[in-house]
C-alpha positions as CSV (number, residue, x, y, z in Angstrom):
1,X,60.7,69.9,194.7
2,X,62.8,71.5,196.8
3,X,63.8,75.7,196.7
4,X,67.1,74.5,195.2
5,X,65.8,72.6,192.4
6,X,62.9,75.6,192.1
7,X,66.2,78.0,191.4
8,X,67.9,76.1,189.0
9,X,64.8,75.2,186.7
10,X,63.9,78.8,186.4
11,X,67.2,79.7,185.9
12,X,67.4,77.2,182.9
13,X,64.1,78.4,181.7
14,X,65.2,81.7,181.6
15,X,68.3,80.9,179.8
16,X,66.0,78.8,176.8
17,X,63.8,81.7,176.6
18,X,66.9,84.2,176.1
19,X,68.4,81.5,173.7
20,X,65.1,81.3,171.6
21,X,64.9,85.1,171.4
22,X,68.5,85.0,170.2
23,X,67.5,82.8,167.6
24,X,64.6,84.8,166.6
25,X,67.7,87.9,165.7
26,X,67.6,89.6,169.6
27,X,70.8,91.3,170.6
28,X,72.3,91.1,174.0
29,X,73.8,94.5,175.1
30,X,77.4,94.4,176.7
31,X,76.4,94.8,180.2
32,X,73.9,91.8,179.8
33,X,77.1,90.3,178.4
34,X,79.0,91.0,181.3
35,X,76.2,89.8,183.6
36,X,76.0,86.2,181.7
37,X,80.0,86.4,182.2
38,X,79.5,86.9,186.2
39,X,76.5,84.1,186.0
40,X,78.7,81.5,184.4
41,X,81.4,82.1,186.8
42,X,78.9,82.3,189.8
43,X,76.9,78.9,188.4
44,X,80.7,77.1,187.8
45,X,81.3,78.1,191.3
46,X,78.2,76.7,192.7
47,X,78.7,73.5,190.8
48,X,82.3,73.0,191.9
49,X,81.2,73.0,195.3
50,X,78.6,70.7,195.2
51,X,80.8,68.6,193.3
52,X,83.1,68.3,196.0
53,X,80.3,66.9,198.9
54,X,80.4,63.9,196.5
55,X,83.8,63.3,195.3
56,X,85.8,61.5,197.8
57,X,88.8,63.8,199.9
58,X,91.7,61.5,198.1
59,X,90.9,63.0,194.5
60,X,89.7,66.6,195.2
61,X,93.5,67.6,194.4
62,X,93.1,66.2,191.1
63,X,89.6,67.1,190.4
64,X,90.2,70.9,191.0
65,X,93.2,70.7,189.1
66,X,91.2,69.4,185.8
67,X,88.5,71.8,186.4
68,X,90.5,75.1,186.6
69,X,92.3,73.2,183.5
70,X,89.3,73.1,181.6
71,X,87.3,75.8,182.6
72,X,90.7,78.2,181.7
73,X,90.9,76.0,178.3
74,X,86.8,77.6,177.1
């Protein structure tokens, strides 16, 4: 397993264990809010990127277009 692939399972395992002590009645404060807020954008970001190593340079137009589209729709 690479370092990449390291990061992102610990980053998902950290986000179950937050999600399983939310379910058990845990709070999050607003600045842990805000941080989730700036780790979404950060993750989408990441994705988006990688994304575009695989899609092929005649449909990143219209792939960009639908992702701003749907990530401004959630």
């Amino acid at each position: 397993m690479n370092k990449e692939e390291q990061y992102l399972k610990q980053i998902i395992s950290s986000c179950e264990l937050v999600l399983d002590d939310i379910d058990q009645g845990a709070k999050i404060s607003q600045a842990n809010f805000n941080m989730l807020g700036y780790a979404e954008r950060t993750m989408f970001r990441i994705q988006q990127e990688i994304n575009r190593q695989l899609a092929p340079s005649n449909t990143r137009t219209t792939l960009d277009r639908t992702s701003r589209t749907t990530k401004k729709d959630e």
